[in-house]
Biopython code that builds the backbone (N, CA, C, O; Angstrom):
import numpy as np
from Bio.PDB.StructureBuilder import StructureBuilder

atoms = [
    (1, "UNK", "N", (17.389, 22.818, 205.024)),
    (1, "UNK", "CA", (18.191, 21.754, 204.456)),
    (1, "UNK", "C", (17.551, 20.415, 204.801)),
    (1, "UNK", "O", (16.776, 20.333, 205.753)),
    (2, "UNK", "N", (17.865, 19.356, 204.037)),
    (2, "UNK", "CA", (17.067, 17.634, 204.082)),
    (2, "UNK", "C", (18.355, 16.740, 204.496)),
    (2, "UNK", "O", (19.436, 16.504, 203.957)),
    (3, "UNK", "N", (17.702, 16.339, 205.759)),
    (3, "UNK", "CA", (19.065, 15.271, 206.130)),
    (3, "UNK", "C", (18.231, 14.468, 206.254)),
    (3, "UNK", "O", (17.204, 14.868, 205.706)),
    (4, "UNK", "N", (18.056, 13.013, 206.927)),
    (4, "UNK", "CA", (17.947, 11.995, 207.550)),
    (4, "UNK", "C", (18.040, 11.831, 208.761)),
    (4, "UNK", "O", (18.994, 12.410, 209.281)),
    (5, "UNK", "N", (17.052, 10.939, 209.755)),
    (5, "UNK", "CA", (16.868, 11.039, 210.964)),
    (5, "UNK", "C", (16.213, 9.682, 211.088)),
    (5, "UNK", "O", (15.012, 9.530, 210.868)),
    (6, "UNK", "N", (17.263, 8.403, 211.552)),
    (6, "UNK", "CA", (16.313, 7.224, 211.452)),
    (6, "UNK", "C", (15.522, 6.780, 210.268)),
    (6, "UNK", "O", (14.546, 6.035, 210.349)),
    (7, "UNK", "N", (16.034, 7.318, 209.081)),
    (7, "UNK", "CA", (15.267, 6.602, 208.009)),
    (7, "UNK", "C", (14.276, 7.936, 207.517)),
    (7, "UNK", "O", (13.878, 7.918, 206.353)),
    (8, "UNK", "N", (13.941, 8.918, 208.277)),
    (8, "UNK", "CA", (12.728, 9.535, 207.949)),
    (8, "UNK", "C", (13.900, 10.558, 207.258)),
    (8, "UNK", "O", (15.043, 10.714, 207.690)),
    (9, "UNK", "N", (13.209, 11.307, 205.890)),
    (9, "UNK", "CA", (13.548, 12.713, 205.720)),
    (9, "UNK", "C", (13.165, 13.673, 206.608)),
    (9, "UNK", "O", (11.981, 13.646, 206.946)),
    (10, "UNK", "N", (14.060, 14.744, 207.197)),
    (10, "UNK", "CA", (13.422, 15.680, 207.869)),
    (10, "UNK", "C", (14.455, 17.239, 207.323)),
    (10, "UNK", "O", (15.649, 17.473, 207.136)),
    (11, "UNK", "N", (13.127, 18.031, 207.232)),
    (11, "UNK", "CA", (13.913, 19.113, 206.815)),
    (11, "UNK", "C", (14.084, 20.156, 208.218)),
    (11, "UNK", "O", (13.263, 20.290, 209.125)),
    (12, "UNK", "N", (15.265, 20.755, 208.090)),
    (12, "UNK", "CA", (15.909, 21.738, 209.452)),
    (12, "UNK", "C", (16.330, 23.326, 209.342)),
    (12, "UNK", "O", (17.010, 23.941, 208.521)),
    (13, "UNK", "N", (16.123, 23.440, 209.692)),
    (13, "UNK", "CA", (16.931, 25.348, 209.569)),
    (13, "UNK", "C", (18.471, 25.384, 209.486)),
    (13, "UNK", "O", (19.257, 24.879, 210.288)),
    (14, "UNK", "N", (18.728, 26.013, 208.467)),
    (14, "UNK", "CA", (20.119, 25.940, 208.127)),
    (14, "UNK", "C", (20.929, 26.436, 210.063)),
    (14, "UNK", "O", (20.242, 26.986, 210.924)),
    (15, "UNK", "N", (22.050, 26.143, 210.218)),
    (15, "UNK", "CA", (22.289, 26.730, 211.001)),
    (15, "UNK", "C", (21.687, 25.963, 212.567)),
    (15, "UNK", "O", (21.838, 26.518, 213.655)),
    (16, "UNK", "N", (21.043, 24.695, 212.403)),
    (16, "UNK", "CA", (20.637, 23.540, 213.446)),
    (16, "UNK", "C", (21.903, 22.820, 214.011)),
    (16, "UNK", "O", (22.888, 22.629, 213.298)),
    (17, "UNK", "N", (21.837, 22.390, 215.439)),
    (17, "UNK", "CA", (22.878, 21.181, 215.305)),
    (17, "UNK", "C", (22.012, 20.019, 215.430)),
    (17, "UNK", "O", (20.828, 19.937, 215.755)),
    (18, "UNK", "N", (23.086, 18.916, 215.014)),
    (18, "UNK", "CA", (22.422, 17.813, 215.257)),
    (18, "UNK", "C", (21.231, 17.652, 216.314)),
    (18, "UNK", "O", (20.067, 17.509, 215.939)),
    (19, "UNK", "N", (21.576, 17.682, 217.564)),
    (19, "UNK", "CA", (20.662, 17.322, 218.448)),
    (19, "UNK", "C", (19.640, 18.170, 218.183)),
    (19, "UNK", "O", (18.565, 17.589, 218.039)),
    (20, "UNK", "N", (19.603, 19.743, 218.031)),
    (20, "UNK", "CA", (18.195, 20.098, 217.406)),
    (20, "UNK", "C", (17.359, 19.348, 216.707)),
    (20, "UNK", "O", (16.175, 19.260, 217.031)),
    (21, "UNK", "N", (17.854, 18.733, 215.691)),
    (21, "UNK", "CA", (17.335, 18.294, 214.379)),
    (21, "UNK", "C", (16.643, 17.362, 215.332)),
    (21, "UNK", "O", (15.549, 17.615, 215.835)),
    (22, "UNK", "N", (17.313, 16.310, 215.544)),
    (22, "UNK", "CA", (16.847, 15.530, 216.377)),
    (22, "UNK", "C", (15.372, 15.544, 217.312)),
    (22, "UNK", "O", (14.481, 14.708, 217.162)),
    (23, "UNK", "N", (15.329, 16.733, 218.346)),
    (23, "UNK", "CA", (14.323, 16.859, 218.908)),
    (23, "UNK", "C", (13.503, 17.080, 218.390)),
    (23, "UNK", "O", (12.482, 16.539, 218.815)),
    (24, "UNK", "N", (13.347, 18.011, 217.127)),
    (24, "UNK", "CA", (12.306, 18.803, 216.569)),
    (24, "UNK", "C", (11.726, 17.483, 216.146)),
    (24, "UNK", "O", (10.513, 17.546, 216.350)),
    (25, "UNK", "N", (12.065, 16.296, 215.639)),
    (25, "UNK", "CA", (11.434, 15.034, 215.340)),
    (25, "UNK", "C", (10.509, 14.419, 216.550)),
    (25, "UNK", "O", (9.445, 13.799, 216.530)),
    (26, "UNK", "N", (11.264, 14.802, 217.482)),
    (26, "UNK", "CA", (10.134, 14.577, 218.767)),
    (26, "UNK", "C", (10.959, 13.067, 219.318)),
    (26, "UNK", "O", (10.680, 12.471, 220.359)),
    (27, "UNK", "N", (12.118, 12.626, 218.229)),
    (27, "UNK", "CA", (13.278, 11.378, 219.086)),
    (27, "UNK", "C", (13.892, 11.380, 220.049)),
    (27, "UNK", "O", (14.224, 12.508, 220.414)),
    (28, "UNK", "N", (14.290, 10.371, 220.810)),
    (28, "UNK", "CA", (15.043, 10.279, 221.568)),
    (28, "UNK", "C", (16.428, 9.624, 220.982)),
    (28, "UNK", "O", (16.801, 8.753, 220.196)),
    (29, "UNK", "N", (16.926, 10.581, 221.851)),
    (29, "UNK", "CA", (18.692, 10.839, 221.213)),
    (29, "UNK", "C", (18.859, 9.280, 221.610)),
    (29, "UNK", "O", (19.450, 8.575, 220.792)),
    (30, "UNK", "N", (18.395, 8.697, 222.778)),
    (30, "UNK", "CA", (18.918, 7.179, 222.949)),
    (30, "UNK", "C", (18.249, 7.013, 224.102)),
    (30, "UNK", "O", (17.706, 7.864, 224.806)),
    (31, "UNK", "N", (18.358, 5.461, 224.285)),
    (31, "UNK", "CA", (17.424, 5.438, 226.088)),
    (31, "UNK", "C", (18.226, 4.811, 226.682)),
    (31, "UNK", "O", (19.251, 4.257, 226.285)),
    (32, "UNK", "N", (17.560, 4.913, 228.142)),
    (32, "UNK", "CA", (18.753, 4.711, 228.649)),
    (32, "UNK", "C", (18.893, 3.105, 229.310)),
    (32, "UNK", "O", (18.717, 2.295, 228.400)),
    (33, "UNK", "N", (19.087, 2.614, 230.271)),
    (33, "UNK", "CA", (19.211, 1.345, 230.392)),
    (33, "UNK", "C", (17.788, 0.433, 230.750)),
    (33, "UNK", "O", (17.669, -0.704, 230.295)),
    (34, "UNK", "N", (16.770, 1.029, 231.577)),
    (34, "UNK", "CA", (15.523, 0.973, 231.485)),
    (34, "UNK", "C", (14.496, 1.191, 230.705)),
    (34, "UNK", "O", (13.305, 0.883, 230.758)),
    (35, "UNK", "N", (15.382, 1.974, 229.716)),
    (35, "UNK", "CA", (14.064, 2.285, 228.211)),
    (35, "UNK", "C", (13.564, 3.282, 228.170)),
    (35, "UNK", "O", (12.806, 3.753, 227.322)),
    (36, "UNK", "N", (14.130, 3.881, 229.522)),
    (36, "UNK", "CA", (13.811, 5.636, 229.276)),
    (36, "UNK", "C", (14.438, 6.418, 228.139)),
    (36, "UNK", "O", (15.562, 6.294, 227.653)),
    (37, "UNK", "N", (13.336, 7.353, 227.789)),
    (37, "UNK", "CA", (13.980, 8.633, 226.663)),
    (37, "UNK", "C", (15.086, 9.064, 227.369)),
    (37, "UNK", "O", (15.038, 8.897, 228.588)),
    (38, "UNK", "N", (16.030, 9.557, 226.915)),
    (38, "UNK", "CA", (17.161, 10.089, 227.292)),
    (38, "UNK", "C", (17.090, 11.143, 225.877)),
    (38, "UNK", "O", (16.525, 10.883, 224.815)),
    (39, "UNK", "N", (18.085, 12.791, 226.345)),
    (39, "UNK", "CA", (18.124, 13.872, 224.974)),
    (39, "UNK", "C", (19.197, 14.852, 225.922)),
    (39, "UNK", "O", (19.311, 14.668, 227.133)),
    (40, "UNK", "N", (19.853, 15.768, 225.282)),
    (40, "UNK", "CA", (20.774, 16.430, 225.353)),
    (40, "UNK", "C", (20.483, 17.094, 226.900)),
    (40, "UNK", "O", (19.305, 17.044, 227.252)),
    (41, "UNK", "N", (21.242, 17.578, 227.651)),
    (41, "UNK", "CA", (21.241, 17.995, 228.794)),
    (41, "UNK", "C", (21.714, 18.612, 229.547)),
    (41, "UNK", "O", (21.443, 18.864, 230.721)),
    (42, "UNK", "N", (22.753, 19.006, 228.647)),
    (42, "UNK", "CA", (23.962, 19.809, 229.013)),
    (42, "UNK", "C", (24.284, 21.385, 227.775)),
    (42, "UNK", "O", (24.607, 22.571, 227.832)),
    (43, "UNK", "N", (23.941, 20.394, 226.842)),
    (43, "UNK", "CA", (23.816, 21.354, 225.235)),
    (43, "UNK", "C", (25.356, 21.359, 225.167)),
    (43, "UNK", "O", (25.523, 21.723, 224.003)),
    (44, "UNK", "N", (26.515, 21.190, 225.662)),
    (44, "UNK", "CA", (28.120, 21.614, 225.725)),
    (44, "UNK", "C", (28.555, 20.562, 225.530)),
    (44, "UNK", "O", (29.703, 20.880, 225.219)),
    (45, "UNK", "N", (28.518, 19.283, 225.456)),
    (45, "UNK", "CA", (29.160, 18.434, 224.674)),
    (45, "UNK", "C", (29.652, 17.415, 226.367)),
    (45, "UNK", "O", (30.213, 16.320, 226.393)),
    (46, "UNK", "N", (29.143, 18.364, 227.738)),
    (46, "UNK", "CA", (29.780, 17.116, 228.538)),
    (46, "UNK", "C", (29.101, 16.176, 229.339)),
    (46, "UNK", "O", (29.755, 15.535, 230.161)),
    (47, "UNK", "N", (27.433, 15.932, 229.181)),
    (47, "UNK", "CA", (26.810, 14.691, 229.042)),
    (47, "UNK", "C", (27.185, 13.825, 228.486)),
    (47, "UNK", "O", (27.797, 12.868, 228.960)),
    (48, "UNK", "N", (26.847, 14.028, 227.229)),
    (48, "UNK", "CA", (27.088, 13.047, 225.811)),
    (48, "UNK", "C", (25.895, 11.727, 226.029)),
    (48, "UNK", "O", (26.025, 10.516, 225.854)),
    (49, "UNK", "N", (24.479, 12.708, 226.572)),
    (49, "UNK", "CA", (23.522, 12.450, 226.234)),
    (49, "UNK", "C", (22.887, 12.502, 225.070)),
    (49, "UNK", "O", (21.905, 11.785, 224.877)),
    (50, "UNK", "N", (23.389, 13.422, 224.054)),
    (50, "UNK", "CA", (22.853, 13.644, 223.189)),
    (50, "UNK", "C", (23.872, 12.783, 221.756)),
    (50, "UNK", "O", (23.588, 13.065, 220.592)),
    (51, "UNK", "N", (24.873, 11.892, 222.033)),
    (51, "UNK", "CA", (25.002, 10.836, 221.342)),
    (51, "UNK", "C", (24.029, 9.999, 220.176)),
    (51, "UNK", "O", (23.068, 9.263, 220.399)),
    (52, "UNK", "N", (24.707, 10.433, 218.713)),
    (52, "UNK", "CA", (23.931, 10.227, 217.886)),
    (52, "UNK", "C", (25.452, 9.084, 217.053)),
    (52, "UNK", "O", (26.656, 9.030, 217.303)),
    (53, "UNK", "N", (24.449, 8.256, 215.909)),
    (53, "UNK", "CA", (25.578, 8.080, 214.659)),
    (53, "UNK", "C", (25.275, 8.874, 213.520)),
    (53, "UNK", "O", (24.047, 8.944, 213.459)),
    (54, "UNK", "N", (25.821, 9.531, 212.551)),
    (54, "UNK", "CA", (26.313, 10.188, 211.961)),
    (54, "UNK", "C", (26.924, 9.798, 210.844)),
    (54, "UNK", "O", (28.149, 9.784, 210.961)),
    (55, "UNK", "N", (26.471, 9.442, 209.694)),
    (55, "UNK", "CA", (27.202, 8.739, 208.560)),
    (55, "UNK", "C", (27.972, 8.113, 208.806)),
    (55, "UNK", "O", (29.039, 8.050, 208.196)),
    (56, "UNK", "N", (27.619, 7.377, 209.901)),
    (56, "UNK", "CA", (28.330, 5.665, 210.225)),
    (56, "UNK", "C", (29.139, 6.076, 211.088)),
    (56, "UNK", "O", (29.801, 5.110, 211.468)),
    (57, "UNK", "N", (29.473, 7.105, 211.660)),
    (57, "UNK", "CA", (30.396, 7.030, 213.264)),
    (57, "UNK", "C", (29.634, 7.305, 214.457)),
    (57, "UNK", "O", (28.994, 8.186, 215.030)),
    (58, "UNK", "N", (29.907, 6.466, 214.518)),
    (58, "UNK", "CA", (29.004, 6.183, 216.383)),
    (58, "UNK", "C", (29.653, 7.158, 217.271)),
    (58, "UNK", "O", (30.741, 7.684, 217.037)),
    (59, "UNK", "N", (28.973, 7.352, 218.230)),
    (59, "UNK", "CA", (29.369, 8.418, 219.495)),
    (59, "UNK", "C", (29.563, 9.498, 219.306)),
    (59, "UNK", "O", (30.380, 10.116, 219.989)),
    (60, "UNK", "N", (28.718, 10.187, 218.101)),
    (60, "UNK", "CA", (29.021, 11.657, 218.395)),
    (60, "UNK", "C", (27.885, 12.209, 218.997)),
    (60, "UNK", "O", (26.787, 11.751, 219.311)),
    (61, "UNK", "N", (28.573, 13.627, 219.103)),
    (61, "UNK", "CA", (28.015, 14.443, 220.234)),
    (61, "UNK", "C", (26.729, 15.433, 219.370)),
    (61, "UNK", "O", (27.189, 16.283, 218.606)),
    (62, "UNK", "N", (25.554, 15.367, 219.444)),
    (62, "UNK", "CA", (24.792, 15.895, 218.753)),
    (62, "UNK", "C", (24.611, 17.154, 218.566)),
    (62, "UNK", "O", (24.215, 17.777, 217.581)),
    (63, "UNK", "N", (25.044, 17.589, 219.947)),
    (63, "UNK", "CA", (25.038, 18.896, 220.373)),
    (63, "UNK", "C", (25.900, 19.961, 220.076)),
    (63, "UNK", "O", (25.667, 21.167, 220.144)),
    (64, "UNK", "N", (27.038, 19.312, 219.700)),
    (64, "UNK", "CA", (28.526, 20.036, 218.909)),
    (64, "UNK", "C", (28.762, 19.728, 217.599)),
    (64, "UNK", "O", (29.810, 19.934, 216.986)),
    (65, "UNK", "N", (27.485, 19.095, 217.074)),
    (65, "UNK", "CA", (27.704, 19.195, 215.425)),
    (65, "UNK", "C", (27.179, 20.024, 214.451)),
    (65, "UNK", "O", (26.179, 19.420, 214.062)),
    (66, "UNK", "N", (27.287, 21.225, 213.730)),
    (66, "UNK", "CA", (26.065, 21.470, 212.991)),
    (66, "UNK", "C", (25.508, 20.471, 211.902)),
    (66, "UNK", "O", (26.293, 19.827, 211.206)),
    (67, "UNK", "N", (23.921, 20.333, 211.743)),
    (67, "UNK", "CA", (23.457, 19.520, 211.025)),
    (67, "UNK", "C", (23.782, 20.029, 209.009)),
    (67, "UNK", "O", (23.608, 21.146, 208.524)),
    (68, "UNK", "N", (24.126, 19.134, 208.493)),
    (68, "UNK", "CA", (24.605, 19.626, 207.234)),
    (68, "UNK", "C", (23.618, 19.051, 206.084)),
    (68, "UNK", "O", (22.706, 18.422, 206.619)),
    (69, "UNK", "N", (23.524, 19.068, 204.810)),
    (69, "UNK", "CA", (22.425, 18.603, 204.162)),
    (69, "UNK", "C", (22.935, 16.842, 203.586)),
    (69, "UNK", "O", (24.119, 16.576, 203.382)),
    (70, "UNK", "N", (22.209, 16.175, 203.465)),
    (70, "UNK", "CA", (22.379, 14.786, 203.301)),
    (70, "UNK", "C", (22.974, 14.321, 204.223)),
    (70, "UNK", "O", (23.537, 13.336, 203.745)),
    (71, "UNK", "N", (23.338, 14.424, 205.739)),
    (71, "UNK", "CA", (23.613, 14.072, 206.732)),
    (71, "UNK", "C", (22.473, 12.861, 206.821)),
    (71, "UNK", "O", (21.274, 13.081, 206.651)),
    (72, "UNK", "N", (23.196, 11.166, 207.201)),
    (72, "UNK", "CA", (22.448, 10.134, 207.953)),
    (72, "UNK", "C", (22.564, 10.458, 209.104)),
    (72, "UNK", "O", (23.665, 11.002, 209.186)),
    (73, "UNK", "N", (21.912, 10.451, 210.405)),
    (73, "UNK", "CA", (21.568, 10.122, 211.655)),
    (73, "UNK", "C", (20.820, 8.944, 211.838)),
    (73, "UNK", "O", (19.856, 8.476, 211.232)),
    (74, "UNK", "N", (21.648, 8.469, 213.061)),
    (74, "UNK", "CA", (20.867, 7.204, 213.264)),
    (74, "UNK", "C", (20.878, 7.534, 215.024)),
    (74, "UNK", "O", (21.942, 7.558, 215.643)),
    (75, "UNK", "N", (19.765, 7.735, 215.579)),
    (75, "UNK", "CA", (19.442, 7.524, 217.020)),
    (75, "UNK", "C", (20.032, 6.518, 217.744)),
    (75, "UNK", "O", (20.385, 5.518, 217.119)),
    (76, "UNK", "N", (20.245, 6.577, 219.125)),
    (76, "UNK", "CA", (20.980, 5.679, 219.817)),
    (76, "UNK", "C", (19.122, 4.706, 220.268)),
    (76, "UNK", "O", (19.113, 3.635, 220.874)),
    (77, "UNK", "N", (18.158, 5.232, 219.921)),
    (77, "UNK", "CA", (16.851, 4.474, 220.619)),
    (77, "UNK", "C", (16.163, 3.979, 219.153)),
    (77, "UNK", "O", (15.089, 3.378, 219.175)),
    (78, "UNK", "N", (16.838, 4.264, 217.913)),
    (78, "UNK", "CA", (16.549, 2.923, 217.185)),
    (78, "UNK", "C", (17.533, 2.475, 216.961)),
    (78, "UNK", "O", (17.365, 1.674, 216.042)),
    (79, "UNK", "N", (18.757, 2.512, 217.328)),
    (79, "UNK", "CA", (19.584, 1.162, 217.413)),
    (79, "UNK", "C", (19.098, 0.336, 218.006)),
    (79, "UNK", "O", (18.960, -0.814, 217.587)),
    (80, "UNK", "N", (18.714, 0.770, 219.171)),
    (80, "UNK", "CA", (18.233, -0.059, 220.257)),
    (80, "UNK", "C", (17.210, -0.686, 220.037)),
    (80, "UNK", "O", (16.927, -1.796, 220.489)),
    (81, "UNK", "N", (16.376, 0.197, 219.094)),
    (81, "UNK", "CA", (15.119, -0.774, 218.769)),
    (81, "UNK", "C", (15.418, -2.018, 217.814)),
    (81, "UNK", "O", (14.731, -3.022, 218.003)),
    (82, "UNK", "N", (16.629, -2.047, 216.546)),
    (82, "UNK", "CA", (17.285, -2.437, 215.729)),
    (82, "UNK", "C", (17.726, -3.826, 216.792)),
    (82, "UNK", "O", (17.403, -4.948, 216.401)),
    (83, "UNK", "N", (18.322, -3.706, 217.865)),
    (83, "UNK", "CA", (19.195, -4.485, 219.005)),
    (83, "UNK", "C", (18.248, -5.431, 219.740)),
    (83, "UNK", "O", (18.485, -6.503, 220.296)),
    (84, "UNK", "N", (16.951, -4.647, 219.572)),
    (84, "UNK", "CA", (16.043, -5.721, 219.713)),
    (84, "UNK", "C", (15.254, -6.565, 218.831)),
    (84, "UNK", "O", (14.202, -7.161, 219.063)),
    (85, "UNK", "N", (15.929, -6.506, 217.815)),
    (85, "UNK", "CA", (14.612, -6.863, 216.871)),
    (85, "UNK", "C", (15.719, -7.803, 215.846)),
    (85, "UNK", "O", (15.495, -8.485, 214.846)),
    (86, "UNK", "N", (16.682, -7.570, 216.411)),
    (86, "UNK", "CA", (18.119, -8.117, 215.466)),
    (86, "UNK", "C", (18.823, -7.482, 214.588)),
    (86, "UNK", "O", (19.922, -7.922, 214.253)),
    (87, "UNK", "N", (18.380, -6.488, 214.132)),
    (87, "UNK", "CA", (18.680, -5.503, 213.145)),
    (87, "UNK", "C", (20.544, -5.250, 213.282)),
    (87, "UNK", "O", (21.405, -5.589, 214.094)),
    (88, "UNK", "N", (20.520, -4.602, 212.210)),
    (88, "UNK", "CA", (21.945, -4.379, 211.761)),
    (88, "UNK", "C", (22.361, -3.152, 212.120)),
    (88, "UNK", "O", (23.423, -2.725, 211.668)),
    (89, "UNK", "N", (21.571, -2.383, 213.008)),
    (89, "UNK", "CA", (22.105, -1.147, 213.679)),
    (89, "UNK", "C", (22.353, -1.610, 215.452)),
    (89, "UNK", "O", (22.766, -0.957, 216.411)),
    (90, "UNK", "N", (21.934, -2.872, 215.326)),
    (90, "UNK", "CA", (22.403, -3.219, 216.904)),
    (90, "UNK", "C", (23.366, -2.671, 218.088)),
    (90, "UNK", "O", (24.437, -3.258, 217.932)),
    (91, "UNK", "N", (23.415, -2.184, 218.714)),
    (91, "UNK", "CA", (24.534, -1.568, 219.181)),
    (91, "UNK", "C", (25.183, -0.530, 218.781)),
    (91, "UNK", "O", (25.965, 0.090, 219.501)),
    (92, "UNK", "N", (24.869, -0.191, 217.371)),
    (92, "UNK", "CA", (25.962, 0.868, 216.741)),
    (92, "UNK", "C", (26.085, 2.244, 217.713)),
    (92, "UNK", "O", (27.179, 2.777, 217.525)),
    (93, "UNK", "N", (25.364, 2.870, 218.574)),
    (93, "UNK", "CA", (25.399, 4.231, 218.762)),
    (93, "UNK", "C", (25.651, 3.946, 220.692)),
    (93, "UNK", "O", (25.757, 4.909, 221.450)),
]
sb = StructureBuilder()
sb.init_structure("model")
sb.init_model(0)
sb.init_chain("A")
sb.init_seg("    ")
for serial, (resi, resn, name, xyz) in enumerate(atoms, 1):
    if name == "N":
        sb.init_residue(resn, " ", resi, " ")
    sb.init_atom(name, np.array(xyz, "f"), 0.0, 1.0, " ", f" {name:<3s}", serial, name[0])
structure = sb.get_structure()
């Protein structure tokens, strides 16, 4: 299936969750306050390292979603890049 990942098309194995999708891109789910990669860590939903947006809702859990087809994702580490640069994903995730 073809979702979205930061702008890029990426295609996934039916049956992925989000945060899969995610890694297989080689992204970071978000960084953390120093700019480190940060990615799922728990896989069960009670990090919430693996915090993605999701056709515009912020804070979900990447790891407890399955990935569906035309799904947006937006990384919490290009918001951040967005947050630096001024962008309109500033903060969102």
């Amino acid at each position: 299936m073809r979702l979205r990942i930061d702008g890029r098309a990426v295609e996934v194995a039916a049956g992925s969750s989000v945060a899969a999708a995610v890694a297989a891109t080689g992204a970071a789910a978000r960084r953390a306050v120093r700019g480190e990669a940060r990615g799922p860590l728990c896989g069960m939903g009670i990090c919430f390292e693996c915090r993605v947006m999701i056709d515009g809702a912020a804070h979900q859990r990447g790891c407890q979603i399955p990935a569906a087809e035309g799904m947006e994702i937006v990384t919490g580490a290009a918001a951040e890049a967005g947050a630096a640069g001024g962008g309109a994903a500033a903060g969102a995730v």
